[in-house]
Every structure is written in structure tokens, then in C-alpha cells.
C-alpha positions as a Markdown table, in Angstrom:
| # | Residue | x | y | z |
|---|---|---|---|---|
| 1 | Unk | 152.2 | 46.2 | -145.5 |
| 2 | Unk | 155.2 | 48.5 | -144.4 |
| 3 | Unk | 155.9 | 48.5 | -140.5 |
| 4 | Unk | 156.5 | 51.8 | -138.8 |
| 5 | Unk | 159.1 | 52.5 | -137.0 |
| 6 | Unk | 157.9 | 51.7 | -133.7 |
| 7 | Unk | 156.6 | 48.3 | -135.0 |
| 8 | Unk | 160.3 | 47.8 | -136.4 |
| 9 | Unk | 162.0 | 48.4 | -133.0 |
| 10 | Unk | 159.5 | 45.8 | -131.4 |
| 11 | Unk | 160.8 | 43.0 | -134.2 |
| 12 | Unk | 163.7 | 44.1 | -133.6 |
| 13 | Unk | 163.1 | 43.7 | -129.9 |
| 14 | Unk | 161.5 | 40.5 | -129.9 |
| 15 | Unk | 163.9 | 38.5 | -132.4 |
| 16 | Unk | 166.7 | 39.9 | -129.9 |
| 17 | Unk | 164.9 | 38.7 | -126.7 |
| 18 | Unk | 165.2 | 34.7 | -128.5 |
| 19 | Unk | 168.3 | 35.5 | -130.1 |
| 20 | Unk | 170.4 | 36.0 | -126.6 |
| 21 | Unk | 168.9 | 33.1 | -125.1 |
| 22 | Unk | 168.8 | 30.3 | -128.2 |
| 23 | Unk | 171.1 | 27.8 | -128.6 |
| 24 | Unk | 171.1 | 27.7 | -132.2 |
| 25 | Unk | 170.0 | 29.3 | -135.7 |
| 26 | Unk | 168.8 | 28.4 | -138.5 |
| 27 | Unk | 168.0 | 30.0 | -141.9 |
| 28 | Unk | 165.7 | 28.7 | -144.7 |
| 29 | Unk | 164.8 | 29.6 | -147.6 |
| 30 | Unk | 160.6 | 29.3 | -147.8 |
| 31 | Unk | 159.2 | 31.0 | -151.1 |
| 32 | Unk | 157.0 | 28.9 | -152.7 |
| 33 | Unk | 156.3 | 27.4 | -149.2 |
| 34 | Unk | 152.4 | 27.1 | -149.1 |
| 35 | Unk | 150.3 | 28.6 | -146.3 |
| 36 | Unk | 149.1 | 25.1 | -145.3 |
| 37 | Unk | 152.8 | 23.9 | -145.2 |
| 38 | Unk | 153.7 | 27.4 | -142.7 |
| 39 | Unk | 151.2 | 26.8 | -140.5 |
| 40 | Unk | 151.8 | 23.3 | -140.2 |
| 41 | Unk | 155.5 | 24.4 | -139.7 |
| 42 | Unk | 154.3 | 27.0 | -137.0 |
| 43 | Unk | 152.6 | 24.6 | -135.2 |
| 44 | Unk | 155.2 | 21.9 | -134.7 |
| 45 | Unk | 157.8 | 24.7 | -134.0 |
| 46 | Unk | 155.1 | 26.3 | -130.9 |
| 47 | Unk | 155.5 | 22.4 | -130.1 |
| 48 | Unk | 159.1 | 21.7 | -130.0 |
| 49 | Unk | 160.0 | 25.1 | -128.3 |
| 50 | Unk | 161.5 | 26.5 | -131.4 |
| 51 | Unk | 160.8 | 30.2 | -132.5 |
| 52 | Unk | 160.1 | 30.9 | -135.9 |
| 53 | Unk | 159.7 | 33.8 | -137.8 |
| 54 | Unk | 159.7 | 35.6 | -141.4 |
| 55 | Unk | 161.4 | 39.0 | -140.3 |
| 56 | Unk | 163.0 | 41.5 | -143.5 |
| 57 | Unk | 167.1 | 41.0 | -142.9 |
| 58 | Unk | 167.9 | 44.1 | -141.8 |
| 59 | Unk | 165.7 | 43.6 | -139.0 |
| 60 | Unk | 166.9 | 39.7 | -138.1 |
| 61 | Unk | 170.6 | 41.7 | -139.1 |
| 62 | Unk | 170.5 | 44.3 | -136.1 |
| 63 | Unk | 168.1 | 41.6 | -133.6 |
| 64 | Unk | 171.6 | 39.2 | -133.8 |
| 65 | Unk | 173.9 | 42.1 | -133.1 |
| 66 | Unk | 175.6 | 41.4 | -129.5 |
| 67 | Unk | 174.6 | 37.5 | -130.2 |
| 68 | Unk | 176.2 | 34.3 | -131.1 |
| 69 | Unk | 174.5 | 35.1 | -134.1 |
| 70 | Unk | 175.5 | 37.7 | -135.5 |
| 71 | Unk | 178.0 | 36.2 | -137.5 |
| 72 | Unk | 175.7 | 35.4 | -140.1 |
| 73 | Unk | 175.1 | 39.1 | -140.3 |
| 74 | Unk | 176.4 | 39.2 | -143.9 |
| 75 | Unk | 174.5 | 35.8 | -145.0 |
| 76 | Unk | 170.8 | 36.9 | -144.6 |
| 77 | Unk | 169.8 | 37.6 | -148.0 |
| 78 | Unk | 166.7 | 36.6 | -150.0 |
| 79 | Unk | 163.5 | 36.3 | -148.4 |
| 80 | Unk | 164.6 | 34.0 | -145.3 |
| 81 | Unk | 162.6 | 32.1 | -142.7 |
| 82 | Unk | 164.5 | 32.0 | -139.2 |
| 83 | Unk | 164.4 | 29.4 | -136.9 |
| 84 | Unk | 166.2 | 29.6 | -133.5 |
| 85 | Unk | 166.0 | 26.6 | -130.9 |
| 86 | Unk | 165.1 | 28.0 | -127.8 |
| 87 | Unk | 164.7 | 24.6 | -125.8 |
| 88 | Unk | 167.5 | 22.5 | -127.2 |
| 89 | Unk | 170.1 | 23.1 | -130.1 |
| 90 | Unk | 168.9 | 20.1 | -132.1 |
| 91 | Unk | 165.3 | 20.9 | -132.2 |
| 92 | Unk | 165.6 | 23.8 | -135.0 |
| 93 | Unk | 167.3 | 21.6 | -137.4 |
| 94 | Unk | 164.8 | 18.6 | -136.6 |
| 95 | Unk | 161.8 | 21.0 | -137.5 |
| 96 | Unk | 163.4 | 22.2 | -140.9 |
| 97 | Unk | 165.1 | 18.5 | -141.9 |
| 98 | Unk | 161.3 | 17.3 | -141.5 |
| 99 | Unk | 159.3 | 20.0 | -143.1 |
| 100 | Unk | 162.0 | 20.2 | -146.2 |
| 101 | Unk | 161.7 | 16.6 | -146.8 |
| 102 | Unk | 158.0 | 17.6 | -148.1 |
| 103 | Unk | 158.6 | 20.8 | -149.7 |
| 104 | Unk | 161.3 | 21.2 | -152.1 |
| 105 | Unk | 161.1 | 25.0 | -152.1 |
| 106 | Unk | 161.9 | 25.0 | -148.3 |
| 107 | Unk | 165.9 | 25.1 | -148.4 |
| 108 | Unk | 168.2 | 25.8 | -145.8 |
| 109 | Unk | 170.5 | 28.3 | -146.0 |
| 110 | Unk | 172.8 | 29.0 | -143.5 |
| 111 | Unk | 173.3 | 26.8 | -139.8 |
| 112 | Unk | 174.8 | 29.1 | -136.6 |
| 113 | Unk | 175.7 | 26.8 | -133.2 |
| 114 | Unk | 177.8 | 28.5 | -130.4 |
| 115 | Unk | 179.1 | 31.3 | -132.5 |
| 116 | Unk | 180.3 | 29.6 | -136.1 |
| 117 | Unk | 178.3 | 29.6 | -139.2 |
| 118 | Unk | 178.1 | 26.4 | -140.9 |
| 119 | Unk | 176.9 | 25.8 | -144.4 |
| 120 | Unk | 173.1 | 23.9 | -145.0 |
| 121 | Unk | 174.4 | 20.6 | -144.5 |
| 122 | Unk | 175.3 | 21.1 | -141.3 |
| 123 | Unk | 171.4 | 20.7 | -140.7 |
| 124 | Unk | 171.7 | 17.3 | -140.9 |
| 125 | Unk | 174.5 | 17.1 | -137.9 |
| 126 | Unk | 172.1 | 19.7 | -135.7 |
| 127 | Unk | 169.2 | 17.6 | -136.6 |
| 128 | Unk | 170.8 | 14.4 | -135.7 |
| 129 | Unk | 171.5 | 15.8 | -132.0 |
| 130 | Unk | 169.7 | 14.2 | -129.1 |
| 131 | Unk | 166.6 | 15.6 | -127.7 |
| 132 | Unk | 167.0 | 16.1 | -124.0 |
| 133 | Unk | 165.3 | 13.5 | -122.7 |
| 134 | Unk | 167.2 | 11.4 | -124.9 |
| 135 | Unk | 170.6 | 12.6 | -123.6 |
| 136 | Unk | 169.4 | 12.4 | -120.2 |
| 137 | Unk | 168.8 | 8.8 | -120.9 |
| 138 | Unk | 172.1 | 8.6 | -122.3 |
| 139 | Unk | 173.9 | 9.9 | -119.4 |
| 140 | Unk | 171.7 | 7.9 | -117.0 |
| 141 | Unk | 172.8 | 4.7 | -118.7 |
| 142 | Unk | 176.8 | 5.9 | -119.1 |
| 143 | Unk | 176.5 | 6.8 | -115.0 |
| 144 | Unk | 174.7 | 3.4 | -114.4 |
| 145 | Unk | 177.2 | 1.1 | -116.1 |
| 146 | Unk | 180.0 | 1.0 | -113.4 |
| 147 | Unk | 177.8 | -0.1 | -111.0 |
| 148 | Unk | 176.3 | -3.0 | -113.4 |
| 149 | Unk | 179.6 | -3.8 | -114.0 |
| 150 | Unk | 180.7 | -4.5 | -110.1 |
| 151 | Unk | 177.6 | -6.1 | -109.2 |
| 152 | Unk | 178.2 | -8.7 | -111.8 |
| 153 | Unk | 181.8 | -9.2 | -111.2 |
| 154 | Unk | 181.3 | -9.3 | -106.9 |
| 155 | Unk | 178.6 | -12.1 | -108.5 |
| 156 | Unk | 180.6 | -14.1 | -110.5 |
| 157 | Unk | 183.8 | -13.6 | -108.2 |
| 158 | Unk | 180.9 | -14.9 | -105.3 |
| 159 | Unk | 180.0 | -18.1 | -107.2 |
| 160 | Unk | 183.5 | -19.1 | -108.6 |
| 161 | Unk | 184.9 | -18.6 | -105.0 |
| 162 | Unk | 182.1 | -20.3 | -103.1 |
| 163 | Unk | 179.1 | -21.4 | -105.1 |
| 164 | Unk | 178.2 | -24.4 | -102.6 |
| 165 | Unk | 179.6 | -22.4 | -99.6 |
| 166 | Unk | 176.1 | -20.6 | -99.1 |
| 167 | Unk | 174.4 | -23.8 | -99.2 |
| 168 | Unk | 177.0 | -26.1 | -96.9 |
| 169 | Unk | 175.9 | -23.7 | -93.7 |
| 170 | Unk | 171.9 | -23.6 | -94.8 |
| 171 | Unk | 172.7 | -27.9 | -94.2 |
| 172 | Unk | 174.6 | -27.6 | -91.2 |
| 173 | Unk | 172.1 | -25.1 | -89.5 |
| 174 | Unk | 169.2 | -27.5 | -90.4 |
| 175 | Unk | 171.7 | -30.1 | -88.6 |
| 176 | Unk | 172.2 | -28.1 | -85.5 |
| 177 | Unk | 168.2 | -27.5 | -84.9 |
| 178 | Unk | 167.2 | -31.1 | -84.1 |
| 179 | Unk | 170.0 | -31.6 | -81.9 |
């Protein structure tokens, strides 16, 4: 069913609104895709805060214009499925890596991080991105490490240095008492 033009302007309107605040893009080819496999796809993309939509290219074309994205401008052709990570830049390419390994007819297309367009392999290096929480954990660790690392040397510096020290004044206290 055609859209009217004030239904256009709202696509339009709404794929701009994610497009300035995403951190990245991907494009997929999807015919073929079953309605089973989409709305499987939709529901793990509501999941993992990514925002997916089947929008004609003129209309994803003029929602990227004034975006990172709109360098792909010229690469949306063929009947395209777009996927834009709203939460983290990883999670777009995690959603179509998994749902293409099922479905041969879902093939990426085009891959657009921080304002460069990178061919469909580069799917494989957004997908392989930690999640937040895992980088979080990540940085946690890296941030923690120092400190490990002087607590164990003050330790070992402590026992080479003294080992029997500590105990040699428990003795002598115990000594002092009964006297």
C-alpha cells in the first residue's frame, strides 16, 4: 500500500529521530526472509535496544541526511532492511550476524560506524564489540589491577623482609604479661 505524503514525512521523521542518536548502521538485504524469521528478528531487536525497520530508500536516503549516516546515501538500493544500534554500536551487528547465520537470504549489505561506510564483513568486527556491561567489566578489571599488583608486592616485600618479625613480638608480649 502507497503512503501519502504526510505518512512519508512521519518515516521520514521517525528514521531521523534514531538516525541522530544511533551509534551505528546496518543494512541487510531480507527478501526471502520469512515472516516468522522478521518477527523473530523484531523481537530480539525491541530486546537489545536496536531499531529496525523496512523503510523504501529514498525515504531511509533523506532520514540519514545531516547524520553520520548519510554516507551511505548512494548504497541503499534493493529492498533493504535497516538496523541502527541505538543502545550500543555492537548490538546491530550481533542481531544480524545471529539471524543471518539461519537464513541465507538475510545478507548484509553495507556497515556505517562514526561516519565511514564499511563493506558486509565489517559485521563481523561490529558484532564482535563488547556489550556494555561487558566493557564495564573490562575497565573495572584494567582499573583494579594496580592495586592487586601493590598489595601483592607490599605482601611479599612484608614476608621476605620480616616473615617471623610479626610473630617474635606476639612471643615477647605473651612474655611480658606473666611478669
Amino acid at each position: 500500500m502507497a503512503l501519502n505524503l504526510n505518512q512519508k514525512k512521519d518515516v521520514v521523521a521517525e528514521v531521523s529521530a534514531i538516525a541522530g542518536k544511533a551509534h551505528s548502521l546496518i543494512a541487510a538485504e531480507y527478501a526471502g526472509t520469512t515472516v516468522e524469521q522478521m518477527t523473530a528478528m523484531r523481537k530480539k531487536a525491541r530486546e537489545t535496544g536496536v531499531y529496525l525497520k523496512v523503510v523504501k530508500n529514498t525515504l531511509a536516503a533523506r532520514a540519514v541526511e545531516g547524520t553520520d549516516f548519510a554516507v551511505a546515501q548512494d548504497s541503499m538500493v534493493g529492498p533493504l532492511l535497516y538496523a541502527f544500534s541505538t543502545e550500543e554500536p555492537g548490538a546491530a551487528g550481533r542481531l544480524i550476524k545471529e539471524f543471518a547465520k539461519g537464513n541465507d537470504k538475510l545478507q548484509p549489505k553495507l556497515v556505517v560506524v562514526e561516519g565511514q561506510q564499511y563493506g558486509p564483513a565489517h559485521v563481523e568486527v561490529l558484532a564482535s564489540l563488547p556489550t556494555l556491561e561487558q566493557a564495564l567489566g573490562m575497565l573495572a578489571r584494567v582499573l583494579a589491577e594496580p592495586a592487586t599488583m601493590f598489595a601483592r608486592a607490599v605482601k611479599v616485600v612484608g614476608e621476605q623482609q620480616g616473615g617471623d618479625a610479626a610473630a617474635a613480638p606476639a612471643e615477647g608480649e605473651a612474655q611480658a604479661e606473666p611478669a
